[in-house]
PDB file as gemmi writes it, atoms N, CA and C in Angstrom:
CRYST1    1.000    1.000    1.000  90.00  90.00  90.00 P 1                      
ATOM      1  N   UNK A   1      17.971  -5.975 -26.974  1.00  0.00           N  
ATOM      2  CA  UNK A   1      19.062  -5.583 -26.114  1.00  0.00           C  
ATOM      3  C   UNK A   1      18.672  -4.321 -25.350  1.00  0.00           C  
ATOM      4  N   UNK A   2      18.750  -3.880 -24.420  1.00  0.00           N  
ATOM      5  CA  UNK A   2      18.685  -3.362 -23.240  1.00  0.00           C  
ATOM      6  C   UNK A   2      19.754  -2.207 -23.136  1.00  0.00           C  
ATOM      7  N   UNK A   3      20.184  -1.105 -22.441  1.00  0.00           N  
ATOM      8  CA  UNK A   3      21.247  -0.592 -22.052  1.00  0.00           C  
ATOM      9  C   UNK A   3      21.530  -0.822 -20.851  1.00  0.00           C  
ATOM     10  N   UNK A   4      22.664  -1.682 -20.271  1.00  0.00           N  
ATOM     11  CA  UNK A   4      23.628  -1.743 -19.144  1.00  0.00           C  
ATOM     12  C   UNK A   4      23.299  -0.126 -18.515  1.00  0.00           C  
ATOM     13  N   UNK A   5      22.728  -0.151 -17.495  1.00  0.00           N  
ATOM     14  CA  UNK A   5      23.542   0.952 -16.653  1.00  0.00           C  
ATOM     15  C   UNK A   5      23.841   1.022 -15.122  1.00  0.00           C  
ATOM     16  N   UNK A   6      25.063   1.737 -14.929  1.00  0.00           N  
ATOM     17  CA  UNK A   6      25.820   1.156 -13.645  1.00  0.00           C  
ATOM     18  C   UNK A   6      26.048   2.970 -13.294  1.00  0.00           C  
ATOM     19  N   UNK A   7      25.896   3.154 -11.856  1.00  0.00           N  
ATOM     20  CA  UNK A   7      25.921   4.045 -11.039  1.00  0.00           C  
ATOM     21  C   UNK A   7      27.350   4.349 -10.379  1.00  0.00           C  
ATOM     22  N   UNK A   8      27.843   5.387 -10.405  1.00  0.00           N  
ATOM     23  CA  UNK A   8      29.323   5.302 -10.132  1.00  0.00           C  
ATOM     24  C   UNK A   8      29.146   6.465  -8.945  1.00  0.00           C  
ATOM     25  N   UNK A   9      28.165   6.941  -8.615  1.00  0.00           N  
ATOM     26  CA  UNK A   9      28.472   8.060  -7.385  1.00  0.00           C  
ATOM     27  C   UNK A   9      27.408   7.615  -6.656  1.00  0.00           C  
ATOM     28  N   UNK A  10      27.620   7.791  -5.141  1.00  0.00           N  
ATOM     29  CA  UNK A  10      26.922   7.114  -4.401  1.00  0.00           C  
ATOM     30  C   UNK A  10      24.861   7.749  -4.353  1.00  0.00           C  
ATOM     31  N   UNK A  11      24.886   9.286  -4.551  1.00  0.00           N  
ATOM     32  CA  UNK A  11      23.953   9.707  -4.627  1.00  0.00           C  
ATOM     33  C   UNK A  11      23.256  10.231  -6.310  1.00  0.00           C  
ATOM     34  N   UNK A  12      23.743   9.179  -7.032  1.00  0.00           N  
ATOM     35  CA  UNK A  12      22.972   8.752  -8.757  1.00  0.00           C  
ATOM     36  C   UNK A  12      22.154   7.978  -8.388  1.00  0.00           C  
ATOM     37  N   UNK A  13      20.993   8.877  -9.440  1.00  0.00           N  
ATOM     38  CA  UNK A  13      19.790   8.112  -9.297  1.00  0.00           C  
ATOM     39  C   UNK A  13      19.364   7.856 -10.995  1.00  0.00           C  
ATOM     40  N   UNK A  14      18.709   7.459 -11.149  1.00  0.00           N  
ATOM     41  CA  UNK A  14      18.431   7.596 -12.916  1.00  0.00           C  
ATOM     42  C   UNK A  14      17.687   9.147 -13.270  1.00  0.00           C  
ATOM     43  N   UNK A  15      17.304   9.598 -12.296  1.00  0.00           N  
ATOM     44  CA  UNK A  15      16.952  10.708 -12.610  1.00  0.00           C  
ATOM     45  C   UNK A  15      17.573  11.429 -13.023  1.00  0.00           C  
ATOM     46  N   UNK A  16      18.910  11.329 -12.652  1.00  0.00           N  
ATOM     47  CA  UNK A  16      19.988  12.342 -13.282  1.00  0.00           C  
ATOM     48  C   UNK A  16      20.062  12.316 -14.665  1.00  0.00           C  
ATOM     49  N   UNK A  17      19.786  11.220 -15.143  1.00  0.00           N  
ATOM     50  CA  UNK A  17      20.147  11.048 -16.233  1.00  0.00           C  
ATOM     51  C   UNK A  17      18.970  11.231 -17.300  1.00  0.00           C  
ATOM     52  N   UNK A  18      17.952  12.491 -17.242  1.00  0.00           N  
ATOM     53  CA  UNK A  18      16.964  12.513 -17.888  1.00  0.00           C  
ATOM     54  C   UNK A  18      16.583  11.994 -19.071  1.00  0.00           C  
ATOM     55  N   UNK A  19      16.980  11.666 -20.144  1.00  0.00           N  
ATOM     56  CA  UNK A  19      15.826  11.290 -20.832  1.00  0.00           C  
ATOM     57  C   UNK A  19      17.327  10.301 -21.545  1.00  0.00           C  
ATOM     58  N   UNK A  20      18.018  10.290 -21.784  1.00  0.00           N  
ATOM     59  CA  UNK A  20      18.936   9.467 -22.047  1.00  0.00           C  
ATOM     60  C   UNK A  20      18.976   8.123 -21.851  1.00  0.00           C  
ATOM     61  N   UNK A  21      18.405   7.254 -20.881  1.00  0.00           N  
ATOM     62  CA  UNK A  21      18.550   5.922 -21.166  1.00  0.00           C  
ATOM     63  C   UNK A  21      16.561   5.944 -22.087  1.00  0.00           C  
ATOM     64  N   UNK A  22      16.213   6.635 -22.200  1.00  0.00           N  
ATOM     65  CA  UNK A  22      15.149   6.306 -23.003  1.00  0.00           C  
ATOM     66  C   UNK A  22      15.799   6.432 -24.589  1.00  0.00           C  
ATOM     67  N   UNK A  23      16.745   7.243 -25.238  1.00  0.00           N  
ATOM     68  CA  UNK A  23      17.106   7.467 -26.338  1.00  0.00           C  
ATOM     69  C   UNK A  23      18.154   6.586 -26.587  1.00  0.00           C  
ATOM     70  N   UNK A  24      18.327   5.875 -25.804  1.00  0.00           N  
ATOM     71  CA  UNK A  24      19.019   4.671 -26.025  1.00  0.00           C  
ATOM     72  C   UNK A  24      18.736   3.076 -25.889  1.00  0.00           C  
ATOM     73  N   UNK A  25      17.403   3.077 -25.490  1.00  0.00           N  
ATOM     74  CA  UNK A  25      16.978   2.193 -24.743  1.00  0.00           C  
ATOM     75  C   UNK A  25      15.998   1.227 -25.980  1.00  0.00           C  
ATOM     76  N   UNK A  26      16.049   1.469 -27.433  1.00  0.00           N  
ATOM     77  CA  UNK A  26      16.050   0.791 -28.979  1.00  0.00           C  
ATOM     78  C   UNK A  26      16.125  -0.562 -28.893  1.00  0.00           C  
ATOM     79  N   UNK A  27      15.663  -1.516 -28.622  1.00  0.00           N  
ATOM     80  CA  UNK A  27      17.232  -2.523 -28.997  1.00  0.00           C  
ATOM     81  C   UNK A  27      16.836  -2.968 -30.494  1.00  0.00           C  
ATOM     82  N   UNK A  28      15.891  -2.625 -31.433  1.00  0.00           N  
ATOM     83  CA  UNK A  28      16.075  -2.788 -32.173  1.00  0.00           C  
ATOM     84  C   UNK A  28      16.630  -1.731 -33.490  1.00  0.00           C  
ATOM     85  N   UNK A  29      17.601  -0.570 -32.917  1.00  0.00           N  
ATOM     86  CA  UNK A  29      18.282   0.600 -33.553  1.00  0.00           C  
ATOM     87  C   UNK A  29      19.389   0.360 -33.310  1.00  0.00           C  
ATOM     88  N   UNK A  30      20.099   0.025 -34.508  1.00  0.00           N  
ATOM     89  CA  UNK A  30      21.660  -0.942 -34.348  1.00  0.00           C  
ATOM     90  C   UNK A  30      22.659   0.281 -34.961  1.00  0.00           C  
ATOM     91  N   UNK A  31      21.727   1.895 -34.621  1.00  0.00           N  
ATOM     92  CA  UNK A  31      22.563   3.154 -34.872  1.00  0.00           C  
ATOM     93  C   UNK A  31      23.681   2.825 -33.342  1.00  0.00           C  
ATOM     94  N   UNK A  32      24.652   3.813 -33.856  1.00  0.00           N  
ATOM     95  CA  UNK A  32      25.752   4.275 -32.584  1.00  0.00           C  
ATOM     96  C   UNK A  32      24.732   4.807 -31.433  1.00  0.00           C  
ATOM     97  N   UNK A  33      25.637   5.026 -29.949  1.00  0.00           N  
ATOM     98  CA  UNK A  33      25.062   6.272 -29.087  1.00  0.00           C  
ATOM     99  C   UNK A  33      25.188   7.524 -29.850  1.00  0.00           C  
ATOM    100  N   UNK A  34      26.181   8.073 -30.659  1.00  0.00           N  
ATOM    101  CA  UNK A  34      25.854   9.479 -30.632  1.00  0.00           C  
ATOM    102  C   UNK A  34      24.829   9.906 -31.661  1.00  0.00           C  
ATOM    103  N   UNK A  35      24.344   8.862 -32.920  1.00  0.00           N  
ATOM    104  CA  UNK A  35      23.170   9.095 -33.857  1.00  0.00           C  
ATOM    105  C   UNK A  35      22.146   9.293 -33.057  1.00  0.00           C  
ATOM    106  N   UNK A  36      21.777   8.082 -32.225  1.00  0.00           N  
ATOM    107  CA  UNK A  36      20.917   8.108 -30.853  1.00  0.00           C  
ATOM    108  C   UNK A  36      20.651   8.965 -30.325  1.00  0.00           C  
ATOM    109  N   UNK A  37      21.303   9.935 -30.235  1.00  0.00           N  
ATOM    110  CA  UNK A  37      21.579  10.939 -28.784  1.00  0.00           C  
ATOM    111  C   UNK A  37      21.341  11.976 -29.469  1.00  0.00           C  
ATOM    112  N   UNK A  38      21.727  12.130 -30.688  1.00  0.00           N  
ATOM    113  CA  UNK A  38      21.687  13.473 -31.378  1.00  0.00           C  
ATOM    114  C   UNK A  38      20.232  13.310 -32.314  1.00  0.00           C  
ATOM    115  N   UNK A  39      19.049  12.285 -32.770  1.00  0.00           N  
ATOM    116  CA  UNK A  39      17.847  12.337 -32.846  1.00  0.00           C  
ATOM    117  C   UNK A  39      17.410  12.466 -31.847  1.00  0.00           C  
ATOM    118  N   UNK A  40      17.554  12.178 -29.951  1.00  0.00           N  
ATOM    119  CA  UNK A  40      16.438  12.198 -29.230  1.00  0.00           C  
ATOM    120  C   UNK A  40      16.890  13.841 -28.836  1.00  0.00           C  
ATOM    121  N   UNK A  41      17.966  14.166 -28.988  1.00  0.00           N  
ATOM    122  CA  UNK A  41      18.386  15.779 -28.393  1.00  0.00           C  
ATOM    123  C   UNK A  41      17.866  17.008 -29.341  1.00  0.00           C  
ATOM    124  N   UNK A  42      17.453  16.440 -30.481  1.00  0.00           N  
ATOM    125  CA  UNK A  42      17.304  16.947 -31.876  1.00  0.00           C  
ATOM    126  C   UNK A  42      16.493  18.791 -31.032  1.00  0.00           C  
ATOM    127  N   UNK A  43      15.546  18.762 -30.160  1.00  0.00           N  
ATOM    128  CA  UNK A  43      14.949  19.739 -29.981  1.00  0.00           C  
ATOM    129  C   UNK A  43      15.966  20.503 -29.310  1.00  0.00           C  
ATOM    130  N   UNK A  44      17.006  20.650 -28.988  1.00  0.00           N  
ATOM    131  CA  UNK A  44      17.969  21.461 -28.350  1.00  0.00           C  
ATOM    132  C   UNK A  44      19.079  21.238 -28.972  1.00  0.00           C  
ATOM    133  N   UNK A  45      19.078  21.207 -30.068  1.00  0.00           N  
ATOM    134  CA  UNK A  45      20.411  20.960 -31.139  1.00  0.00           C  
ATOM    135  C   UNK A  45      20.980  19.631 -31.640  1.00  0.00           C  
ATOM    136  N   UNK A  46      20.671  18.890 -31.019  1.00  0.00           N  
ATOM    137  CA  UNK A  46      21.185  17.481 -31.091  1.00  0.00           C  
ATOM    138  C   UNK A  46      22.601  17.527 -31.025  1.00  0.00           C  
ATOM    139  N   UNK A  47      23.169  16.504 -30.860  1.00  0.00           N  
ATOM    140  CA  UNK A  47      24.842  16.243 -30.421  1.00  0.00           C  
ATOM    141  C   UNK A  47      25.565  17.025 -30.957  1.00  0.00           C  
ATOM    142  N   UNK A  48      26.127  18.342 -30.073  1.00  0.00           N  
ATOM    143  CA  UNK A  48      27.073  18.920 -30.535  1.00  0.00           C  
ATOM    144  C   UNK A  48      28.765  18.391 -29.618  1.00  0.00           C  
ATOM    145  N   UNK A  49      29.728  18.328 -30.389  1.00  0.00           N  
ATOM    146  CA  UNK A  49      30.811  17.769 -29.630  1.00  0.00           C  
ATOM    147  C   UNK A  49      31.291  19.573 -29.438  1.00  0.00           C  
ATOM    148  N   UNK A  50      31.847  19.519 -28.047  1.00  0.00           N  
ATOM    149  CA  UNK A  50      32.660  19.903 -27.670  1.00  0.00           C  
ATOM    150  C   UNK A  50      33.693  19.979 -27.741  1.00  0.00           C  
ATOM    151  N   UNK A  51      34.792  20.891 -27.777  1.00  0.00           N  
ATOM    152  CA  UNK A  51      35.897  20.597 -27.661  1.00  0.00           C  
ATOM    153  C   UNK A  51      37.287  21.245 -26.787  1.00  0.00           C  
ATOM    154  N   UNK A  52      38.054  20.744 -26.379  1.00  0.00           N  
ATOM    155  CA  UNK A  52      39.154  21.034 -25.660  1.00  0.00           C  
ATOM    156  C   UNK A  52      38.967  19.885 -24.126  1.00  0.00           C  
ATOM    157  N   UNK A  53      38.134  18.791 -24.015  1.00  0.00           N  
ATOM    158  CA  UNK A  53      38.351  18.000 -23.108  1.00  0.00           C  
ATOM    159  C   UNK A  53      39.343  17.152 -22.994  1.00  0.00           C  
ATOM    160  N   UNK A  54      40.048  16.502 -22.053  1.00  0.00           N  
ATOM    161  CA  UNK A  54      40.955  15.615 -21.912  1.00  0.00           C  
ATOM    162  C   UNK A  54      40.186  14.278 -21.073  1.00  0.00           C  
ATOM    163  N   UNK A  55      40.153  13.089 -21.539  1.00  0.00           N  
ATOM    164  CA  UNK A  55      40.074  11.954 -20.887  1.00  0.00           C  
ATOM    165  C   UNK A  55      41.241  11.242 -20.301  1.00  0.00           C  
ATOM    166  N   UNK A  56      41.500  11.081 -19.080  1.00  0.00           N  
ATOM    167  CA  UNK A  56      42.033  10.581 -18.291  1.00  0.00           C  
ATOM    168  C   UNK A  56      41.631   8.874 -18.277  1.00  0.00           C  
ATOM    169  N   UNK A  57      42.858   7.913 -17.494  1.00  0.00           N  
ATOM    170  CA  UNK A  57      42.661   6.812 -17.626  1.00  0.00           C  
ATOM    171  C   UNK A  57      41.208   6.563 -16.447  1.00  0.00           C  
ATOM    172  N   UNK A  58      40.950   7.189 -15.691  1.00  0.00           N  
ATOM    173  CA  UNK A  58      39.830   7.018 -14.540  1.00  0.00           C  
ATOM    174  C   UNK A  58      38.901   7.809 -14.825  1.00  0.00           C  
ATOM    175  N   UNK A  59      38.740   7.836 -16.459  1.00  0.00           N  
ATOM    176  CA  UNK A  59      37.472   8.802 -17.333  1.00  0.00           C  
ATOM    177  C   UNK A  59      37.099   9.777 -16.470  1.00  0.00           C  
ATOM    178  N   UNK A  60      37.826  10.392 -15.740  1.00  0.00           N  
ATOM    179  CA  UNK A  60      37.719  11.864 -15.412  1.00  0.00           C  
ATOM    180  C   UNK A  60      37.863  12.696 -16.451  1.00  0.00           C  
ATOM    181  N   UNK A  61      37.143  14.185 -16.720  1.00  0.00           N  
ATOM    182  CA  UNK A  61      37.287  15.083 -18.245  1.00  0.00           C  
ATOM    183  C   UNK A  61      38.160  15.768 -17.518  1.00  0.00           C  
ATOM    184  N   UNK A  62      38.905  16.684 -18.414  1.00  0.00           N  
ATOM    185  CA  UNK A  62      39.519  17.963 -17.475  1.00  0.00           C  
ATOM    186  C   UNK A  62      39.330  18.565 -18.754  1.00  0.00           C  
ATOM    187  N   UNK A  63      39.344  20.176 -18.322  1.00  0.00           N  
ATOM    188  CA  UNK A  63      38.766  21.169 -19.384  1.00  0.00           C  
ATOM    189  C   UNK A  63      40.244  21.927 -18.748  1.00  0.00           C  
ATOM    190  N   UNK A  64      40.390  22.849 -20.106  1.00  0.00           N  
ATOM    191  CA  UNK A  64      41.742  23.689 -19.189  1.00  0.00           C  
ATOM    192  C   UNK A  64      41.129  25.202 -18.235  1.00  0.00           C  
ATOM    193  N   UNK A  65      41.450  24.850 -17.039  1.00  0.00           N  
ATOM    194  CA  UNK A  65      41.226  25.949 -16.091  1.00  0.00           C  
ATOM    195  C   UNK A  65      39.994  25.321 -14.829  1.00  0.00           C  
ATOM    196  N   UNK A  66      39.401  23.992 -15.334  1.00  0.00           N  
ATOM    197  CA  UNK A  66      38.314  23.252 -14.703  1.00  0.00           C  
ATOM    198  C   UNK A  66      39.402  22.415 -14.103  1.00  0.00           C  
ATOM    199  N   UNK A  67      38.216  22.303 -12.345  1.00  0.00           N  
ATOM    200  CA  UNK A  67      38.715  20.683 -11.925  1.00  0.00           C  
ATOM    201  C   UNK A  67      38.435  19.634 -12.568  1.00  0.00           C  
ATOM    202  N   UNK A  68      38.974  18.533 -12.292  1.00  0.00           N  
ATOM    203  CA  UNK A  68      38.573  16.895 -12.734  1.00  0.00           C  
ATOM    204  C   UNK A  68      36.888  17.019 -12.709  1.00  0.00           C  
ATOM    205  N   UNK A  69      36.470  16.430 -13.647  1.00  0.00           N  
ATOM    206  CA  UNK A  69      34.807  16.101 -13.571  1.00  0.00           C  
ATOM    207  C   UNK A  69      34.773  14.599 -13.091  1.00  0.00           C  
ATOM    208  N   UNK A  70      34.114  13.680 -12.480  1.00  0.00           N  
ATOM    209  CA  UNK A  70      34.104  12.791 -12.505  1.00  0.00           C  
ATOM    210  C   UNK A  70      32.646  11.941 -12.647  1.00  0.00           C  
ATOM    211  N   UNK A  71      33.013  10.523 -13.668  1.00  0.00           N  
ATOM    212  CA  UNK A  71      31.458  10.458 -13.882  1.00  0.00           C  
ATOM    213  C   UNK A  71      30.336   9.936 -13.098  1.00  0.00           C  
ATOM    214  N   UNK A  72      29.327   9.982 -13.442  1.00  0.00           N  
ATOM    215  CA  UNK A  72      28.554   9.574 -12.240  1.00  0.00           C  
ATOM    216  C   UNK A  72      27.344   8.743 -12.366  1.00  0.00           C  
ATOM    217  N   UNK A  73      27.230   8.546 -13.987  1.00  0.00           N  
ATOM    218  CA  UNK A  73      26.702   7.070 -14.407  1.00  0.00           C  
ATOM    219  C   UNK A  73      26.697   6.761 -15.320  1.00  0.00           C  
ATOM    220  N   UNK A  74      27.372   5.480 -15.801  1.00  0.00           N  
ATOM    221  CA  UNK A  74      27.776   4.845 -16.947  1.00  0.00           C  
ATOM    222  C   UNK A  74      26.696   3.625 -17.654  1.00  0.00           C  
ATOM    223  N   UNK A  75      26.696   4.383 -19.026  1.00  0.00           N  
ATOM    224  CA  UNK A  75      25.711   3.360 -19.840  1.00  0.00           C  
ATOM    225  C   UNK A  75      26.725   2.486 -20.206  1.00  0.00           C  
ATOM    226  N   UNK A  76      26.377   1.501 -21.307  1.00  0.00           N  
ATOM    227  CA  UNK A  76      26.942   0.870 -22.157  1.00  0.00           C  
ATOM    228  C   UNK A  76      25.774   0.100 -23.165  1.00  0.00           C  
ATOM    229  N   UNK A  77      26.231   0.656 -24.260  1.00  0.00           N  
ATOM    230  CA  UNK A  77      25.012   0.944 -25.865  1.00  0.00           C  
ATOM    231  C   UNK A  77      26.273  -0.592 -26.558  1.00  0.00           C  
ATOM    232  N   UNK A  78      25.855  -1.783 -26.342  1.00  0.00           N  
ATOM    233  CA  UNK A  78      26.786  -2.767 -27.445  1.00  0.00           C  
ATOM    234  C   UNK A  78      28.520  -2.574 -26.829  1.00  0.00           C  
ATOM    235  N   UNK A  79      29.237  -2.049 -27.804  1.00  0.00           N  
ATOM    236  CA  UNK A  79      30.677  -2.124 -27.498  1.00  0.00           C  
ATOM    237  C   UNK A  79      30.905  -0.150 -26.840  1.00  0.00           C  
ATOM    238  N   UNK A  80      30.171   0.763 -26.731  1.00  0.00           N  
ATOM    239  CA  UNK A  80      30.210   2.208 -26.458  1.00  0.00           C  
ATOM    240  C   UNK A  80      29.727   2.101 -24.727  1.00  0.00           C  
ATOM    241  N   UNK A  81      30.547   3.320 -24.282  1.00  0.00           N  
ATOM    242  CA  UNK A  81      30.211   4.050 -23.055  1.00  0.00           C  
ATOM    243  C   UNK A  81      29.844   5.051 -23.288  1.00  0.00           C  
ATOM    244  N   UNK A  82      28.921   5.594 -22.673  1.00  0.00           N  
ATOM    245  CA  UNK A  82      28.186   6.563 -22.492  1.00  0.00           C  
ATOM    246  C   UNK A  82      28.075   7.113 -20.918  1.00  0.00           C  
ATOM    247  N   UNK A  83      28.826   8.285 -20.724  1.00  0.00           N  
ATOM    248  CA  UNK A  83      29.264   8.264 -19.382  1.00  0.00           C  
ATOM    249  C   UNK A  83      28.487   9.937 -18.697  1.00  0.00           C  
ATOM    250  N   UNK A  84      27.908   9.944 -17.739  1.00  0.00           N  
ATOM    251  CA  UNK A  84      26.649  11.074 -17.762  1.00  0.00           C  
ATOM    252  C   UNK A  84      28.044  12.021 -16.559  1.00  0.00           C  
ATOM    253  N   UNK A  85      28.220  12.974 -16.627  1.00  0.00           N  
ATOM    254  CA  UNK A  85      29.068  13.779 -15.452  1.00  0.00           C  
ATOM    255  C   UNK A  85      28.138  14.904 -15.355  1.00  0.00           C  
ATOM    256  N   UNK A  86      28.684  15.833 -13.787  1.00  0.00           N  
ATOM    257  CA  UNK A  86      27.843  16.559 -13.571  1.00  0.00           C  
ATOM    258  C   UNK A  86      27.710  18.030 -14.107  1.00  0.00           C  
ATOM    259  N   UNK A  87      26.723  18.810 -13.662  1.00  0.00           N  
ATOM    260  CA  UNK A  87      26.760  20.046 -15.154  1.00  0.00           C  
ATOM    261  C   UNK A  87      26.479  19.642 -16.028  1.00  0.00           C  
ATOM    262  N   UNK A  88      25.768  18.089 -16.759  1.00  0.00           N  
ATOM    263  CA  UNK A  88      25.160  18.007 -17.686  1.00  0.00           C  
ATOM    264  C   UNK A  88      26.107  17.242 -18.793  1.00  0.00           C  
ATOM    265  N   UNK A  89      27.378  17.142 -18.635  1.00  0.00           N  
ATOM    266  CA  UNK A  89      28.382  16.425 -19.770  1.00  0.00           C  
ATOM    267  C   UNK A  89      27.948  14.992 -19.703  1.00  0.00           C  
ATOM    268  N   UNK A  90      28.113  14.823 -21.149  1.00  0.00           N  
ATOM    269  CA  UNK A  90      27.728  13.449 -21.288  1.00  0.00           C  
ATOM    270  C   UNK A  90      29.036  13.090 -22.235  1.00  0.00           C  
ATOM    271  N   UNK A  91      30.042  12.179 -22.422  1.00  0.00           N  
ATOM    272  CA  UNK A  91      30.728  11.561 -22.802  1.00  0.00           C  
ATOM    273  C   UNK A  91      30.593  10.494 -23.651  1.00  0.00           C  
ATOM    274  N   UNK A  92      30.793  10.103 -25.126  1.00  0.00           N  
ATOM    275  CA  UNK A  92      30.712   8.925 -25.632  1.00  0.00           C  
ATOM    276  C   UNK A  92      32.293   8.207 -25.877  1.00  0.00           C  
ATOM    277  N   UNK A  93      32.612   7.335 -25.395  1.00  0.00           N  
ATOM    278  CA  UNK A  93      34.079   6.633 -25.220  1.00  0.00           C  
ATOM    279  C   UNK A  93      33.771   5.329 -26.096  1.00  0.00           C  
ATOM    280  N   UNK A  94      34.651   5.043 -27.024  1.00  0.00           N  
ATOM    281  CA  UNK A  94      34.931   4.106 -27.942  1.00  0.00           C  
ATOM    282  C   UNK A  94      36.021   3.577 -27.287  1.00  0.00           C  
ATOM    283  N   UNK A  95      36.003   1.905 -27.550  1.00  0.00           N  
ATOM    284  CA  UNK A  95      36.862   1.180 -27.416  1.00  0.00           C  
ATOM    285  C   UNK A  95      38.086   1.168 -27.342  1.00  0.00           C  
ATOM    286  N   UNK A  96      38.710   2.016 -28.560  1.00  0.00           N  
ATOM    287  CA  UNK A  96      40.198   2.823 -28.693  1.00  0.00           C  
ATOM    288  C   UNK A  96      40.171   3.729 -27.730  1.00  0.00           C  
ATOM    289  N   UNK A  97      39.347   4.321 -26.870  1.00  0.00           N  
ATOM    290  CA  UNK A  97      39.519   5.260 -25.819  1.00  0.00           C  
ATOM    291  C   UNK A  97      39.415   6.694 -26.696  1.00  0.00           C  
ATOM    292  N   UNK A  98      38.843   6.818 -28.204  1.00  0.00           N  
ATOM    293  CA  UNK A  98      38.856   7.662 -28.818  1.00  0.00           C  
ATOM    294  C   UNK A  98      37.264   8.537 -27.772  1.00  0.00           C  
ATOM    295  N   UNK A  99      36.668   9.749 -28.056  1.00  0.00           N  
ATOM    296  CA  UNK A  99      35.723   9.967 -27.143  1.00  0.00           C  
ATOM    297  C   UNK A  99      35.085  11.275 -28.098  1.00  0.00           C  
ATOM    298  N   UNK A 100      34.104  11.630 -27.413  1.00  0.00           N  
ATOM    299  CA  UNK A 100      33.342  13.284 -27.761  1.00  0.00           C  
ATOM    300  C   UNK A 100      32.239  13.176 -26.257  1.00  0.00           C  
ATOM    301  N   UNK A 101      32.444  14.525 -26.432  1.00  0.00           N  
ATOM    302  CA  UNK A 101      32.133  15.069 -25.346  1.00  0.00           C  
ATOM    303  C   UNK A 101      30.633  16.157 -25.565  1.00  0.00           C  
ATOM    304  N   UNK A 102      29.678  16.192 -25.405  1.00  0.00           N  
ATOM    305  CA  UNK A 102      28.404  17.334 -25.291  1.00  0.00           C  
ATOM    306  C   UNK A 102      27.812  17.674 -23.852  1.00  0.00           C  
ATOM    307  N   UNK A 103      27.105  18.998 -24.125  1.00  0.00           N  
ATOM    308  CA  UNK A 103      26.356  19.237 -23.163  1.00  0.00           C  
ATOM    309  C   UNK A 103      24.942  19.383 -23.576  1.00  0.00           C  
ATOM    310  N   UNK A 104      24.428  18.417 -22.702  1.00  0.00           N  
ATOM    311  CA  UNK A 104      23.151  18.083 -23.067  1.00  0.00           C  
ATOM    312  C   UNK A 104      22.357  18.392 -21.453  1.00  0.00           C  
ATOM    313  N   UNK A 105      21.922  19.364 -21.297  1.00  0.00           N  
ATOM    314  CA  UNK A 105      20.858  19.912 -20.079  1.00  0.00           C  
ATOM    315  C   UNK A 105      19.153  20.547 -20.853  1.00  0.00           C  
TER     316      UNK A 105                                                      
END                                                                             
């Protein structure tokens, strides 16, 4: 299996998305995205969640005192989104719309 990925801003390139579809890109590692994400990030801390984001129904984040972030390229790891925004946020969204949020630059 492969990772789906779909471009949501007109000037995304995969470059944006540095090393991330490689740490996901397994198909035989039937771990989550964020186990994933937090062994290939391991040299800069690996997945730390953030907190105080809000997900909106048009997976925009809002932070309190920040504008809307909006994302700008979407994986999909099996049944998970993995959603890359700019400044480096990366988003993992579960099915329930449950989520965590890191900064990974």
């Amino acid at each position: 299996m492969t990772i789906r990925v779909k471009f949501l801003h007109t000037r995304a390139t995969i470059e944006h998305a540095g090393y991330i579809p490689q740490w996901l890109n397994d198909e035989d590692d039937p771990r989550p995205a964020k186990e994933q994400l937090n062994e290939g990030y391991a040299f800069a801390g690996g997945w730390q969640p953030f907190k105080g984001f809000k997900l909106a129904a048009d997976d925009s984040l809002t932070y309190p005192g920040d504008p809307p972030q909006y994302p700008i390229i979407e994986f999909k790891l099996r049944n998970e989104r993995v959603l890359l925004y700019q400044h480096a946020w990366v988003a993992i969204i579960q099915p329930d719309r449950s989520f965590e949020v890191c900064r990974m630059d």
